[in-house]
N, C-alpha and C positions, 0 to 999 in steps of 0.2 A: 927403364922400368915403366910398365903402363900405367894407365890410372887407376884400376881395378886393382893389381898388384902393388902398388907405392900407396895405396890408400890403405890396403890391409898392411902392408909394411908399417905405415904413417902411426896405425894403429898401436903397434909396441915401441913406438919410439923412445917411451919413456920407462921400459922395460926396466929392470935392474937384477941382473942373474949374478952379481958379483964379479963381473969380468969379460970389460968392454968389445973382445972376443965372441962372448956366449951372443950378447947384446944383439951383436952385428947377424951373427950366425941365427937368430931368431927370425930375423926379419929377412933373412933370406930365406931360409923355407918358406915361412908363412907366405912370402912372395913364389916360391916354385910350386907350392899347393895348392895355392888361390886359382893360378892361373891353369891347374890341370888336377881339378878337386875331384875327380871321379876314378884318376889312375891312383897306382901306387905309388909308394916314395920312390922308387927305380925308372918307372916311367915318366913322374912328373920333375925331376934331376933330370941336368943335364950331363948323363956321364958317370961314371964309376966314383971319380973325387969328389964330387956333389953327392951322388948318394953315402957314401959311407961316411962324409961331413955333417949329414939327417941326422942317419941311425946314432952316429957319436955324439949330436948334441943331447936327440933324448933318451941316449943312456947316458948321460954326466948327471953327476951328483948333485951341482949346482941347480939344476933344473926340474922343476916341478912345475904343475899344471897351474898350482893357486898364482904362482910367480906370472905363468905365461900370460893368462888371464886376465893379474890386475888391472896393466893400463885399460885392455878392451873394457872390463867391470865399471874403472874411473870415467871414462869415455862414456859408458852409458847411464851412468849416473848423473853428471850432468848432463845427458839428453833430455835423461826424465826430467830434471828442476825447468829446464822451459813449458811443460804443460800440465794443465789444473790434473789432469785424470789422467791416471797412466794404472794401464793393468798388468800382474804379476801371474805369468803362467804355469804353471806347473806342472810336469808329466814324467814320467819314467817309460823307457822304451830298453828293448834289447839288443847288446852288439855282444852277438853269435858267433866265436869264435870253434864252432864245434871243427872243424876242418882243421884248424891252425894247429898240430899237435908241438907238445913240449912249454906251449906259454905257462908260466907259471901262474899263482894266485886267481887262477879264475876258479869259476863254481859253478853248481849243475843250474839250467835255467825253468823251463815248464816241466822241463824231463831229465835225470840224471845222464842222460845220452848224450845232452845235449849242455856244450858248457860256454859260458864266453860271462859276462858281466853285465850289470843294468844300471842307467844313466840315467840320472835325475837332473836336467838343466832347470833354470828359472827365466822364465824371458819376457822382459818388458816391453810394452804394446799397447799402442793410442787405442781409444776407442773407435781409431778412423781404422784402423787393421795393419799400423806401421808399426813395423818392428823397429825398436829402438836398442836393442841389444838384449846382452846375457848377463842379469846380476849375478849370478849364485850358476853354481857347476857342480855334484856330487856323482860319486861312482858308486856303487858297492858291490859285493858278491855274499849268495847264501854258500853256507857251509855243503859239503858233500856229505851225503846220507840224508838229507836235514829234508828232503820234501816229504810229506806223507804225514811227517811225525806230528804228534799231540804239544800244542804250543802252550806253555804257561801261562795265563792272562796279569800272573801277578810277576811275572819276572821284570828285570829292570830297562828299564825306555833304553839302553846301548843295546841290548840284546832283543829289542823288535827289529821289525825291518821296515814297520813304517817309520824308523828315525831317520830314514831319507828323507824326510821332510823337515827334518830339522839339523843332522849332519850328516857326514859320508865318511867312506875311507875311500881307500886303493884309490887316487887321482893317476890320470892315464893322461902324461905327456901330450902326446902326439893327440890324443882325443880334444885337447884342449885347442890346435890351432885349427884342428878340423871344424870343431864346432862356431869360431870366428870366422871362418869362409861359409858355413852354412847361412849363418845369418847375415852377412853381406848380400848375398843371392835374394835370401826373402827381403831385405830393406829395398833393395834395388826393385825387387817385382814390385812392392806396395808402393813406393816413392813415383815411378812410374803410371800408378792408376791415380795417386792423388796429385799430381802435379805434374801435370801431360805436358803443360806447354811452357817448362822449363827448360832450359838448352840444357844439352846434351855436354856439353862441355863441362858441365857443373859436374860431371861424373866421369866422365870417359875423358880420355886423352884426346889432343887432336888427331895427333897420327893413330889413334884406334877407330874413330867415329870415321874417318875419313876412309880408313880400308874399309871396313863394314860397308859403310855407302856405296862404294865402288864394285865391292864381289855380289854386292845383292842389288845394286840397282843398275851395276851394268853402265855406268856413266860417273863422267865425272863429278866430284862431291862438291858442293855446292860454298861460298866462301863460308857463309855465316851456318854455325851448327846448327843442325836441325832439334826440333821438341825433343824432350825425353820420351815422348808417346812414342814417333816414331823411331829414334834409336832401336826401342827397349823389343819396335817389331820386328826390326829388322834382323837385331842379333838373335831374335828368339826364331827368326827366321831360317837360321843356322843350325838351330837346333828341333827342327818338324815342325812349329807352326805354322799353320799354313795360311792366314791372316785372309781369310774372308770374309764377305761384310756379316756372315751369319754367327764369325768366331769372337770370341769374348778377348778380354785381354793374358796376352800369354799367361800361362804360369811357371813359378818356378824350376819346374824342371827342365822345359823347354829352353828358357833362360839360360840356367846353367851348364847345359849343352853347347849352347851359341856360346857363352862368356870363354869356354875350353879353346875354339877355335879360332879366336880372335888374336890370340900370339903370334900363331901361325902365319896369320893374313897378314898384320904388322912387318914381320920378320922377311916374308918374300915381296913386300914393297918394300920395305928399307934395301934388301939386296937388289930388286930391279934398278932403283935410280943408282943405288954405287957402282954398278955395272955401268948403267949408261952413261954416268961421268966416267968413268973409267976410258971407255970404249969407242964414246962419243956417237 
C-alpha cells in the first residue's frame, strides 16, 4: 500500500464498526478510493470480489457515515489544538443524482426535476489556507412538492432547512470516505505551497516519489527525496500542469489527476524489476 493510500487507511485505523471484519474492510476501500477518487466503485476495485465487498460494506447495518468519520473528526481535532487560530468553514453544495433512477430517500433540488441531496460539511483551516480536516458532516433532503410553497416563519427550528446548520439526517456512507480523500488532495496542495522544501518523503512513499521522478524526469531518481515543491510539480505534472515559469502553484485538481496515476507508475515498476530478476 502507498503513502497516499495507508495514510488515508492510517486514518480509520481506530475505526470501531463493531467487527474487526467491517474495521479491516473500511480501510480498504478508503484505500481503493483514494487511490482512484474520480472513478466509480467498479473501476477503482480491483475486480468483481472487490467490488461487491464496497457495495456490501456500505449497505451493512453496522456502518454508518458518523461511525466512518470519527477517527478522520478525532484526527482533526487534534490538528486544530496545535494552532492559536483555526477557521470553521461552512457550505452546502449539491450531489445531483437526477440520472441515477430508483435511489431511494432523495428529494427534489433547485427544481423538482431534478433530485439527488445537499451536503453540509464543516472544515477546519489555518489562516495560512491549510486544511486541517472535516469536524462536522450533515446531508439533508427537501421534501417533494415542497419548492415553491409558503414557509411558516413560526414553525419549529427541525422543520427549517437552515437546521443544517445545526443538525442533519439521511448520512450517505459512501459520501463520508469520499469526502476524506477530498480533503487529503486540498491538505496535500496547501502543505505544498507552505512548506516547499520539506522532503517529499514526509508524504509520498519511496517507491512512489521514485516512479514519479523517473516517468516525468526521464532519468534516474535521485538518492535523497526531493522538496515537497517539486514532488507536488511533478505529479501535478501528470495531471496537465504544465509548470512554466509564468504558472502559479498547481491546484487541486490537477493534483488529484496526477495522485490517480501514480498506482499505475508504481505497479509497472514493481513488475519491471520482478521480471528482470526473474529473467536476469
Amino acid at each position: 500500500m502507498s503513502a497516499p493510500e495507508s495514510t488515508l487507511a492510517a486514518g480509520l485505523s481506530t475505526i470501531s464498526l463493531g467487527d474487526q471484519r467491517l474495521n479491516r474492510r473500511a480501510q480498504q476501500v478508503i484505500a481503493s478510493l483514494g487511490a482512484k477518487p474520480t472513478q466509480s466503485i467498479p473501476g477503482a476495485c480491483n475486480g468483481w470480489y472487490e467490488t461487491r465487498a464496497a457495495y456490501r460494506f456500505f449497505n451493512h447495518p453496522k456502518v454508518t457515515a458518523k461511525q466512518v468519520l470519527a477517527p478522520h473528526i478525532a484526527c482533526t481535532e487534534a490538528r486544530v489544538r496545535e494552532y492559536p487560530r483555526v477557521l470553521c468553514i461552512q457550505d452546502t453544495s449539491e450531489g445531483d443524482f437526477t440520472t441515477k433512477k430508483g435511489i431511494a430517500g432523495l428529494g427534489p433540488l433547485n427544481y423538482e426535476s431534478r433530485h439527488g441531496m445537499y451536503i453540509h460539511p464543516t472544515l477546519a483551516v489555518t489562516p495560512e489556507r491549510v486544511a486541517l480536516g472535516l469536524l462536522d458532516v450533515h446531508t439533508f433532503t427537501r421534501e417533494p412538492g415542497s419548492l415553491g410553497q409558503d414557509k411558516d416563519p413560526l414553525r419549529p427550528l427541525e422543520e427549517r432547512e437552515s437546521v443544517r446548520w445545526v443538525d442533519g439526517d439521511a448520512r450517505v456512507n459512501e459520501l463520508a470516505e469520499t469526502l476524506i480523500i477530498a480533503w487529503r488532495v486540498l491538505y496535500l496542495t496547501m502543505l505544498g505551497r507552505e512548506c516547499p522544501e520539506m522532503p517529499c518523503d514526509a508524504v509520498f512513499a519511496e517507491e512512489e516519489w521514485k516512479a514519479v521522478y523517473l516517468v516525468t524526469q526521464r532519468q534516474a531518481p535521485p538518492e535523497q527525496p526531493p522538496p515537497l515543491d517539486t514532488m507536488v510539480r511533478m505529479v501535478a505534472s501528470l495531471g496537465g500542469f504544465l509548470n512554466r515559469k509564468c504558472d502559479g502553484f498547481p491546484g487541486p485538481k490537477t493534483l488529484w489527476i496526477g495522485l490517480q496515476r501514480i498506482p499505475d507508475f508504481v505497479r509497472a515498476l514493481e513488475a519491471y524489476r520482478s521480471v528482470g530478476e526473474s529473467y536476469g
